[in-house]
N, C-alpha and C positions, 0 to 999 in steps of 0.2 A: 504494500500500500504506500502511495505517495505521502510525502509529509503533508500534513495541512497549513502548513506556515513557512513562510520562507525571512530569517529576519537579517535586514538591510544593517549599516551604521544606523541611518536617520530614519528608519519606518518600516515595516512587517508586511507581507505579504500576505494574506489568507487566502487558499486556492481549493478549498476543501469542496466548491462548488462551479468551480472552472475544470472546463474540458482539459484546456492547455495548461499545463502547470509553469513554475518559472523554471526558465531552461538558459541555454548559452548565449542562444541567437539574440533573445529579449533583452539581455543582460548586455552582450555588444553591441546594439544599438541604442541602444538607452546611453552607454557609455562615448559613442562615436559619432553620433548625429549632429550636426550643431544646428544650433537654438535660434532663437528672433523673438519676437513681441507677442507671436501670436501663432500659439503650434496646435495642432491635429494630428492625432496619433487614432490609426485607423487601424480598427479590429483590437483596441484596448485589452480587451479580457481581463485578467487579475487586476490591471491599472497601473503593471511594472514599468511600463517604459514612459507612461506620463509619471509619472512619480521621479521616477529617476530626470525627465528633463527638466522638470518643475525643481527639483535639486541643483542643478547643473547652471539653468538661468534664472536667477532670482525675481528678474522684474517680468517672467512672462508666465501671460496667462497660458494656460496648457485645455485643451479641449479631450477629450478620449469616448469612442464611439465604439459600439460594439452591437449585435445584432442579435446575440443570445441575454434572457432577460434575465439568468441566471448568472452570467457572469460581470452584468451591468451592477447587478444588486452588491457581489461579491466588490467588484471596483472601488464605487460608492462607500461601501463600509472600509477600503482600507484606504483610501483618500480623506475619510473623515477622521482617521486616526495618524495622519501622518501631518507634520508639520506645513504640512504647504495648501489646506485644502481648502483655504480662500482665494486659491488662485487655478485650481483645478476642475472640472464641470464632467460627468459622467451623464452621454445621453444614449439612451437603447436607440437606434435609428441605420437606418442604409446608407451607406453613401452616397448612395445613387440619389436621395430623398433631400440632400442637403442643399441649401439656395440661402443665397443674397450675403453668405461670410466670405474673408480672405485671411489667408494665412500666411508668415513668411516661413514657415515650415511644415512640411508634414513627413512623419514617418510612418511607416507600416513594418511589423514581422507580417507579411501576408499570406493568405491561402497560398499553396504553390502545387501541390499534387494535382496534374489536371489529367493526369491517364493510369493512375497508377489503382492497384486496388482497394477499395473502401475499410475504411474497419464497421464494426456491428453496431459501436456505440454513436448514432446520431449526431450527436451533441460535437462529438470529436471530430466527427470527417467534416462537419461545419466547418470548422477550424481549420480543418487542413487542407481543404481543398476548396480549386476555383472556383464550386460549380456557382456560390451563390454571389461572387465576384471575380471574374474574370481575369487576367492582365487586361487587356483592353480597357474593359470598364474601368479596373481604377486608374489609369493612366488618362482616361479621359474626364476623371472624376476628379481627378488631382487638380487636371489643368484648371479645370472653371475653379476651384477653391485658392489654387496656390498666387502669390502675386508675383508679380514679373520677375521679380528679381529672387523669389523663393529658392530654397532647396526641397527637394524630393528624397528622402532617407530610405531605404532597405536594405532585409537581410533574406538572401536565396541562399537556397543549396545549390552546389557547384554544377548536379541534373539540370538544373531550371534557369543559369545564369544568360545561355546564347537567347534563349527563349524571353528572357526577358528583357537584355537589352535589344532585341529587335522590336522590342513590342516599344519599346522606350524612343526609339528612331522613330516609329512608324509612327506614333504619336507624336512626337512632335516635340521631345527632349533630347538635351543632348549631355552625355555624361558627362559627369565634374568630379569624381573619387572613384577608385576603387582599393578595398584591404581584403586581399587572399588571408582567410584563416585555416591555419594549420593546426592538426592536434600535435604534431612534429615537427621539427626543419625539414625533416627527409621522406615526408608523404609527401602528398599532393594535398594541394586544398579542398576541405571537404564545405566551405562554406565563402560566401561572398560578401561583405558591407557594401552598397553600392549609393549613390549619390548623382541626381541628375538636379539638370535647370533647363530655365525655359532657352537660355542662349547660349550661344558657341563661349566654351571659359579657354582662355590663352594655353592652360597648360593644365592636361588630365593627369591629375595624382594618383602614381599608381605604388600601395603600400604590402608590406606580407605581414601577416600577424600569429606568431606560434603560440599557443597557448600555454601557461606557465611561464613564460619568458619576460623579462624586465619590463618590456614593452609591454607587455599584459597586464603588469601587475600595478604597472604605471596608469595605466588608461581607468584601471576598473578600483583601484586604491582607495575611493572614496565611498566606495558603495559596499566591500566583503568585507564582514568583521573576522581578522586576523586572527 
């Protein structure tokens, strides 16, 4: 059985009623994304990765959206226990539903399984997979929300990376980061941080991140109690 708590330095996680639990990918994006005035964190679920940005930039307000009403509920309660939750807002709603906001950020850990086999539990393949958003949709769901000068934050699995920076081209972004994460030096990357905007940026950063490695320990420092 999964833990029911996940505890942070600055705030606790309770996941006792989310499909996704807290994992690597949430934790490096939350860690890696940078911030603005006004962030959207898409597909929220526990509320780890607004939480952690609502840490990271003090003066912004943090939005976090999610589509299961079980894990909105769960959010909500650890946003209300965490230091920041006058500046964080939890709304059960679609992306696709949302109109007339702009953001200078949005991140997503997003659905990415779009051919792969389903698991039993509902609740989970929600989570995991495109069916009930797309690449497409949210890249077009981005655009009307993000402002011009926004960044676009994700984390893929290294299966789903070609696939999504084409959907990122096809829509109408153009990449500005990327950080191969390694559980070694000497694998291959088993995961992606990736980073787009709406215009062409002078020079695409491109970084490798091993896990356990000073640079890891550097990035994520403020968030794992030691």
């Amino acid at each position: 059985m999964s833990n029911t708590y996940f505890a942070f330095k600055r705030f606790t996680v309770h996941q006792e009623h989310c499909a996704m639990k807290v994992g690597t990918d949430g934790t490096l994006l939350g860690a890696w994304a940078r911030g603005g005035q006004r962030i959207l964190d898409v597909g929220t679920g526990t509320g780890l990765i607004a939480l952690m940005m609502a840490q990271r930039f003090p003066e912004a307000q943090v939005l976090g959206i999610d589509i299961d009403e079980a894990a909105c509920r769960q959010a909500v309660d650890n946003v209300r226990e965490s230091p920041f939750a006058d500046r964080i807002d939890i709304r059960q709603v679609f992306l696709q539903e949302m109109d007339g906001e702009c953001f200078d950020t949005v991140v997503s850990n997003p659905p990415f399984f779009s051919h792969s086999l389903k698991s039993p539990d509902e609740r989970r393949t929600m989570a995991r997979h495109a069916d009930t958003l797309s690449y497409h949709d949210l890249f077009a769901h981005v655009s009307r929300l993000l402002s011009e000068d926004g960044e676009f934050s994700v984390v893929v699995p290294i299966e789903c990376k070609d696939s999504f920076d084409s959907e990122a081209v096809f829509s109408g972004f153009f990449p500005m980061r990327e950080c191969a994460v390694k559980t070694t030096e000497r694998k291959a990357p088993r995961r992606y941080l990736l980073s787009y905007r709406k215009h062409p940026v002078g020079v695409y950063e491109r970084t490798t991140l091993v896990m356990g490695s000073e640079t890891y320990r550097e990035l994520v420092k403020d968030f794992y109690i030691r």
